[in-house]
C-alpha positions in Angstrom: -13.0 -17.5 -16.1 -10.7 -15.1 -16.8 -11.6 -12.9 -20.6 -9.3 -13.5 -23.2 -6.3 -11.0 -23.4 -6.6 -8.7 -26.4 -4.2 -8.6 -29.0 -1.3 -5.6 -28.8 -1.3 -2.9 -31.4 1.1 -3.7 -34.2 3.8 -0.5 -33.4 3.3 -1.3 -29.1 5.9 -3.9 -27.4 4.3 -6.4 -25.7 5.0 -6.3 -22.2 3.0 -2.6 -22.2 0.0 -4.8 -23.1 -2.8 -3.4 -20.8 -0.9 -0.7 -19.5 -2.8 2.6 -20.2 -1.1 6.2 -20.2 -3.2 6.4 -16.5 -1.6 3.5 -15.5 2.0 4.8 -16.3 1.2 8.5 -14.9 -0.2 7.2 -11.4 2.9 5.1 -11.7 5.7 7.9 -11.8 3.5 9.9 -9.1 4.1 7.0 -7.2 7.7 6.7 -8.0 8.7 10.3 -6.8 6.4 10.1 -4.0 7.6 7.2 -2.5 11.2 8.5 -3.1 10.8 11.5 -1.3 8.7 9.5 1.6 11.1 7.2 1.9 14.0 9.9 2.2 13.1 10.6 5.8 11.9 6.3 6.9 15.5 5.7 8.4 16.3 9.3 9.7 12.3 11.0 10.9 13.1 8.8 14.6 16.5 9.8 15.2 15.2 13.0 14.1 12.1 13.5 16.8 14.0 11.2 19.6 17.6 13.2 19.3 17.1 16.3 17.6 13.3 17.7 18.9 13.8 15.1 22.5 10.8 13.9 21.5 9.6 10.9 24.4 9.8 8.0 22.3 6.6 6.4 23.7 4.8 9.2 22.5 6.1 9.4 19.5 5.3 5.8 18.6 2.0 6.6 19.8 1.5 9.6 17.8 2.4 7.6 14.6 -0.1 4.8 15.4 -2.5 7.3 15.7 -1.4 9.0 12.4 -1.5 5.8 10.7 -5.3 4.5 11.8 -6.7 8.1 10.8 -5.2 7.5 7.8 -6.9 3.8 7.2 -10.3 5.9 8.5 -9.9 8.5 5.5 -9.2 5.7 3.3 -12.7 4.3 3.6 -14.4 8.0 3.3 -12.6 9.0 0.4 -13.4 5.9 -1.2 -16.7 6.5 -0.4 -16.4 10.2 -2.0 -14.6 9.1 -4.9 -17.9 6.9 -6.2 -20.1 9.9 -5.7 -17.8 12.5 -7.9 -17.0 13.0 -11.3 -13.8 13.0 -11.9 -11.6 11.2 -8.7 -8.5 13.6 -9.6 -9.1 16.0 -7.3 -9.2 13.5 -4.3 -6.0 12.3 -5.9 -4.2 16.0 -6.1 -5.3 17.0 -3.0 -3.9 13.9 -1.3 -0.6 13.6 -3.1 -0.5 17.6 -2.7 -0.7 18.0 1.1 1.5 15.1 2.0 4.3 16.6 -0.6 4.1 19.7 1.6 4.1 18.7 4.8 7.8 16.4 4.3 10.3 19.3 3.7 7.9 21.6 6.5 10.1 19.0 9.0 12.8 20.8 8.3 11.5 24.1 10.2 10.2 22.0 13.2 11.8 23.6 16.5 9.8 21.2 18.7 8.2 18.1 18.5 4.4 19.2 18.7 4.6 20.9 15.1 6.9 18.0 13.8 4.3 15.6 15.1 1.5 17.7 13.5 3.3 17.4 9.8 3.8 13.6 10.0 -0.3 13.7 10.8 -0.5 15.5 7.8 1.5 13.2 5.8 -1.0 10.9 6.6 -3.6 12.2 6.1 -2.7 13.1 2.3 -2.1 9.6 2.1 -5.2 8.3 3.8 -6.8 11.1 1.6 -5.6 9.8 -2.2 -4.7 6.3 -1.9 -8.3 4.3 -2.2 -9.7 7.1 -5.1 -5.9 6.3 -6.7 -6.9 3.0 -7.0 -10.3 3.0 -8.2 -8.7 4.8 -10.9 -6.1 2.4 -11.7 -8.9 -0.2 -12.2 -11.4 2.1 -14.3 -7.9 3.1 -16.3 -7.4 -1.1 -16.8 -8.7 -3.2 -19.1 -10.0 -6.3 -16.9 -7.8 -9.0 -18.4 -4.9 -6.9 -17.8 -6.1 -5.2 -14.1 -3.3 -7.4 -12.0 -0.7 -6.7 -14.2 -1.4 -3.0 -13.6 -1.7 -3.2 -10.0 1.3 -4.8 -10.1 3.4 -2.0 -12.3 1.8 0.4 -9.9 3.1 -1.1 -6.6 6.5 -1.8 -8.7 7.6 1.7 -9.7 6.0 2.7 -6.2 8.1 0.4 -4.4 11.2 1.5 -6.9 10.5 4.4 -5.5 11.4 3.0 -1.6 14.5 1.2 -3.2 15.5 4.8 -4.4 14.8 6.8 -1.6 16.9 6.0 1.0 20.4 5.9 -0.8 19.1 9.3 -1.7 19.5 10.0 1.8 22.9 8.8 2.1 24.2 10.7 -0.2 22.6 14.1 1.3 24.2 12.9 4.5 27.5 12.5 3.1 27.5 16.0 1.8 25.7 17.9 4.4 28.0 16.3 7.3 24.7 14.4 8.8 22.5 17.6 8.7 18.6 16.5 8.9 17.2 19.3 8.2 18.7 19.1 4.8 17.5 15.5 3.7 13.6 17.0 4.7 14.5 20.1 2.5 15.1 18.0 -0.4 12.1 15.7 -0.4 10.7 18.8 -1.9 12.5 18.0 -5.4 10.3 14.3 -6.2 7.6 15.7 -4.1 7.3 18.7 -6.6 8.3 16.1 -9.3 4.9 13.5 -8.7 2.6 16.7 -8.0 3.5 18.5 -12.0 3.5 15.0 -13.2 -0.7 14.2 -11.5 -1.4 18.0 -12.8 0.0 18.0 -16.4 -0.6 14.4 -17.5 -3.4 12.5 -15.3 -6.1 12.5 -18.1 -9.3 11.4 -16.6 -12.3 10.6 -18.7 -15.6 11.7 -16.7 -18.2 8.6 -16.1 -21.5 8.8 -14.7 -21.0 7.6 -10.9 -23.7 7.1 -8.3 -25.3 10.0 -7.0 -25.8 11.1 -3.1 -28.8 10.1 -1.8 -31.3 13.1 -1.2 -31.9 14.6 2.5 -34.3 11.5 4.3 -35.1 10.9 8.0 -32.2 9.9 10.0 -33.3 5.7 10.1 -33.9 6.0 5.9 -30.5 7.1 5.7 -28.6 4.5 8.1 -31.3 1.8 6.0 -29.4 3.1 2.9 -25.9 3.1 4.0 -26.4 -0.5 5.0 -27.9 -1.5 2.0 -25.2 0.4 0.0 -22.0 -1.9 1.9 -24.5 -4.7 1.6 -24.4 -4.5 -2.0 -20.5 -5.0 -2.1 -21.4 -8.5 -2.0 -21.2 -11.1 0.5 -17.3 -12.5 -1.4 -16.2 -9.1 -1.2 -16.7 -8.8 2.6 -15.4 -12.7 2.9 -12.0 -11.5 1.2 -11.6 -8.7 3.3 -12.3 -10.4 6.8 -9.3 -12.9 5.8 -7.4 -10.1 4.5 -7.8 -8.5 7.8 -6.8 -11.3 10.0 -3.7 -11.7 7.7 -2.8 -8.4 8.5 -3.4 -8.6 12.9 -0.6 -11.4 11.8 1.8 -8.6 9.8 3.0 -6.4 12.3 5.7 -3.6 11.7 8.4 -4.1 9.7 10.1 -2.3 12.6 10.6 -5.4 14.1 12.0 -7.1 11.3 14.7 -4.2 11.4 15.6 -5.0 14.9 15.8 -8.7 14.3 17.8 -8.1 11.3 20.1 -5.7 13.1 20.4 -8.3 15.8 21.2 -11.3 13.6 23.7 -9.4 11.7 25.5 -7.2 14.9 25.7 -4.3 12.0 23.9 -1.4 12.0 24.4 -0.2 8.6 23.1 -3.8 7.0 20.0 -3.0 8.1 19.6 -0.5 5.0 21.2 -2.8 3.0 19.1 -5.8 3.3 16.0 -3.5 3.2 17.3 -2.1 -0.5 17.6 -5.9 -1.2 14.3 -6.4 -0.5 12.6 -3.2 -2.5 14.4 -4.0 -5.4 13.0 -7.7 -5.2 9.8 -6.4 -4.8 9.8 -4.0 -7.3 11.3 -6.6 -9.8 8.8 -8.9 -9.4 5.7 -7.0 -8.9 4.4 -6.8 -12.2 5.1 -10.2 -13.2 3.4 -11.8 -10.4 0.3 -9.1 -11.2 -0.1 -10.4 -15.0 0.7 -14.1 -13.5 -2.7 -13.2 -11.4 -4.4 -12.2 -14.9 -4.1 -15.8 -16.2 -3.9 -18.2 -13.1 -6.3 -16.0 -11.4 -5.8 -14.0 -8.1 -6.3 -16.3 -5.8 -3.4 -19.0 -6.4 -1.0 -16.2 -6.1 -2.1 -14.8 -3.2 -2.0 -18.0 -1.9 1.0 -19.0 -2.7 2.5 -15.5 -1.4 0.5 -15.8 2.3 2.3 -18.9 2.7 5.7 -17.2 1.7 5.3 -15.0 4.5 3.7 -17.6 6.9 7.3 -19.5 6.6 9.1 -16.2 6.1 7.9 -15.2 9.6 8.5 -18.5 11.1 12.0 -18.5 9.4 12.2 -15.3 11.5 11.5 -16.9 14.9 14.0 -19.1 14.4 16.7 -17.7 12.6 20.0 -17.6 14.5 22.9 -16.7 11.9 23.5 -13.4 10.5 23.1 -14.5 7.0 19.1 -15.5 7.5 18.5 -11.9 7.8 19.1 -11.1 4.4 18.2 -14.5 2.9 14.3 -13.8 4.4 14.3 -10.2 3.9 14.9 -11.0 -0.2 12.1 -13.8 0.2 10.0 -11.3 2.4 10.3 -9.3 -1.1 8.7 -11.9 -2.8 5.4 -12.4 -0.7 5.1 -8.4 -0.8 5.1 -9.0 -4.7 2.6 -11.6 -4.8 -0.1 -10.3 -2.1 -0.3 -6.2 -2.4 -1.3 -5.4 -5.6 -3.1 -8.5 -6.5 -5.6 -8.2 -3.5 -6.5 -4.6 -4.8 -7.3 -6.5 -8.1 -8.9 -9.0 -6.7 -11.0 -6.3 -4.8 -11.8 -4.7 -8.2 -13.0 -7.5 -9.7 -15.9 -8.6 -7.3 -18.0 -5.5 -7.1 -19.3 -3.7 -9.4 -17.5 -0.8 -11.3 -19.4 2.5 -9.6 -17.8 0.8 -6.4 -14.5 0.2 -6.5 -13.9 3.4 -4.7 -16.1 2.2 -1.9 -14.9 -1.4 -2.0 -11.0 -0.3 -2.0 -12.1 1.8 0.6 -13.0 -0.1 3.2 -10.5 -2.8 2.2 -7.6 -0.4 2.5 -9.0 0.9 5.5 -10.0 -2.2 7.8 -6.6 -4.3 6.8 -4.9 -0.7 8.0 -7.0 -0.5 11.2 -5.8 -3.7 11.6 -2.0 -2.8 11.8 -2.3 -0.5 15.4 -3.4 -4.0 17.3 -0.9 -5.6 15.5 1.7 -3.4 16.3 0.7 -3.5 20.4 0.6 -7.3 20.5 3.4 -7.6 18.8 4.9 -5.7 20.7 4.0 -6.8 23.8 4.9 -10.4 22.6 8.2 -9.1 21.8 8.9 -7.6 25.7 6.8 -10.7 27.7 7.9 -13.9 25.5 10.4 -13.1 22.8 11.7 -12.2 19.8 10.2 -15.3 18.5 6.8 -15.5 20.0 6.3 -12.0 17.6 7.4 -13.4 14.4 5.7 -17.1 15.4 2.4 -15.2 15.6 2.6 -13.8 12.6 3.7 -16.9 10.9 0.4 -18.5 12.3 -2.1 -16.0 11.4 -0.2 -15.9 7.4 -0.5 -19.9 6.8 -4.1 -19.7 8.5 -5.2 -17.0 6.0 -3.5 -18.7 3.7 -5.6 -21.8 4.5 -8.7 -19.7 4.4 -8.2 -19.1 1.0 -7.6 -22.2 0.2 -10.6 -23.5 1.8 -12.9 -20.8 -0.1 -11.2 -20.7 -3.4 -14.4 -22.6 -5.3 -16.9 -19.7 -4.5 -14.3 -16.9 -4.6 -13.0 -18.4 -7.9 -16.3 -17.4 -9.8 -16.6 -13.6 -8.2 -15.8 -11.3 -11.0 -19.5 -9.3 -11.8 -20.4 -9.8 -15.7 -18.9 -7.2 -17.7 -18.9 -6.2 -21.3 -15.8 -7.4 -22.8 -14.6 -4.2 -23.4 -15.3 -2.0 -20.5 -14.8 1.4 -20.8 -11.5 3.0 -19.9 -11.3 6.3 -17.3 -7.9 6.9 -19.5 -6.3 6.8 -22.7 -5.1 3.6 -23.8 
């Protein structure tokens, strides 16, 4: 049963109700991250492929690569995160190193060195994103954790909206120079690294400290126990969370769907603005709609948005069902991303939630390279639709999952004081 909210201050509007100065600071890192990440989305391919004659299958397999390391880091910083004091430096050093590497494109001669920034990219990322997010939930008041999940994942999404008409407009000006759109990711990169520096206040709480030096079978015994302790609904949510996601392949594909449907190149970006800004509009509210219906209806509901999404996919045929799904894609993004972090929060105890995001974020990610390669292979052997028919079978079955284990996922928040303390201001 979810806690009662708590009344806002008398001077405070109401719809900051449970949002905490961290939760707003982690938000605007977010935001200028995002933007200067998603500067270079549409333009790093053309980029490696035509500029650096990079071979395309290698650079798709560099980028799978990049991306599972990434999911891998997520579980050990996690991990690390618990075992610190403070989880800012995890958090710095992640959002630092991938805010470097963007604009270092822009020097790249050949493909090996432009290969080895995108690695580091991702590896910043893999590096701050599940100690960012235990943060967010120590910086949240429970009854309010959804609603900030969902402000985070709205101004980060905000953030992709912004990004790539950013782009355009450095395109415009430069007379298609790429070089110059990786030069100026450096301005919101610079932007969300001052912002983490000068206002990310974090109040130190005492975490779990790293077992001494024991025999080698002691410490595996320990390890086991320590995952063990995440709790049996924990590891239940995560395994359907993970088969969800062997269902959610690239949105790569999406794009060459949409661009197929719609015979038009340049409503590709378009549609895919269409869909940030849905997402991004509708983020929050479905995170504070998860604070008094409970997580599990909306994730529910927005697993079987993209089971008929995708199979709306399969079978679409005219060009205006490209954008129609792309704006109710938007939608499930909304109602699943952020709400399954808080949902994550809220069955496992408080000194791990880095853990627990951990090796959420990072099995669910893991899960994307197979998705990717059957999806792929789907797409070459069957069809078009066999791809998006796949996913659409894997969505409604998670969604079915959840459905089917609601009564004993329904009661899985720990007991908690009322009033748990804050790792921010309020």
């Amino acid at each position: 049963m979810n806690p009662k909210p708590l009344a806002s201050p008398p001077n405070r509007p109401r719809w900051r109700d449970g949002l905490t100065r961290n939760v707003f600071v982690l938000g605007a890192v977010s935001l200028f991250t995002d933007i200067s990440s998603e500067m270079i989305v549409p333009v790093r391919i053309l980029f490696l492929v035509g500029v650096l004659n990079t071979p395309l299958a290698l650079a798709g397999l560099i980028e799978g690569l990049a991306e599972s390391a990434s999911s891998l880091l997520k579980i050990v910083s996690g991990t690390v995160s618990d075992r610190v004091r403070s989880r800012k430096p995890l958090i710095l050093f992640g959002y630092g190193v991938s805010n470097v590497a963007k604009p270092l494109l822009a020097l790249a001669t050949t493909w090996p060195p432009a290969l080895g920034f995108i690695l580091v990219d991702r590896i910043g990322k893999g590096v701050r994103t599940s100690p960012r997010d235990a943060l967010l939930a120590d910086s949240s008041p429970p009854e309010y954790r959804g609603k900030a999940f969902g402000f985070h994942r709205a101004m980060d999404t905000l953030g992709a909206a912004i990004g790539p008409l950013l782009t355009v407009v450095i395109l415009l000006f430069t007379h298609n120079d790429l070089r110059q759109v990786f030069i100026w990711t450096a301005v919101p990169g610079l932007l969300s690294v001052l912002v983490l520096i000068v206002f990310l206040h974090e109040r130190r709480i005492e975490r779990a400290v790293a077992p001494a030096a024991t025999p080698t079978g002691a410490r595996r015994r320990s390890r086991r126990e320590e995952l063990a302790s995440l709790g049996p609904r924990f590891w239940l949510f995560t395994a359907i969370a993970t088969v969800f996601a062997l269902g959610n392949s690239s949105d790569a594909f999406i794009f060459l769907r949409t661009e197929g449907l719609e015979h038009s190149l340049e409503a590709v970006p378009l549609v895919y603005f269409g869909y940030n800004l849905v997402y991004a509009l509708l983020a929050t509210p479905l995170g504070a709609l998860s604070d008094r219906w409970g997580r599990l209806p909306v994730l529910i509901a927005g697993y079987t948005a993209f089971g008929l999404v995708y199979a709306g996919w399969a079978m679409a045929s005219r060009p205006w069902h490209g954008a129609a799904l792309f704006m109710l894609y938007g939608i499930y993004a909304a109602a699943t991303e952020g709400v399954a972090r808080a949902l994550v929060t809220d069955v496992v105890p408080q000194q791990q939630r880095g853990t627990a995001l951990g090796w959420f974020n990072g099995l669910t990610g893991l899960a994307a390279l197979p998705a990717n390669l059957l999806g792929g292979w789907l797409w070459a052997n069957v069809g078009a639709g066999a791809t998006f028919a796949l996913g659409a079978w894997l969505g409604l079955v998670s969604a079915a999952l959840l459905l089917a284990w609601a009564p004993w996922l329904m009661g899985a928040r720990p007991a908690m004081s009322p009033r748990e303390p804050l790792a921010g201001g309020s």
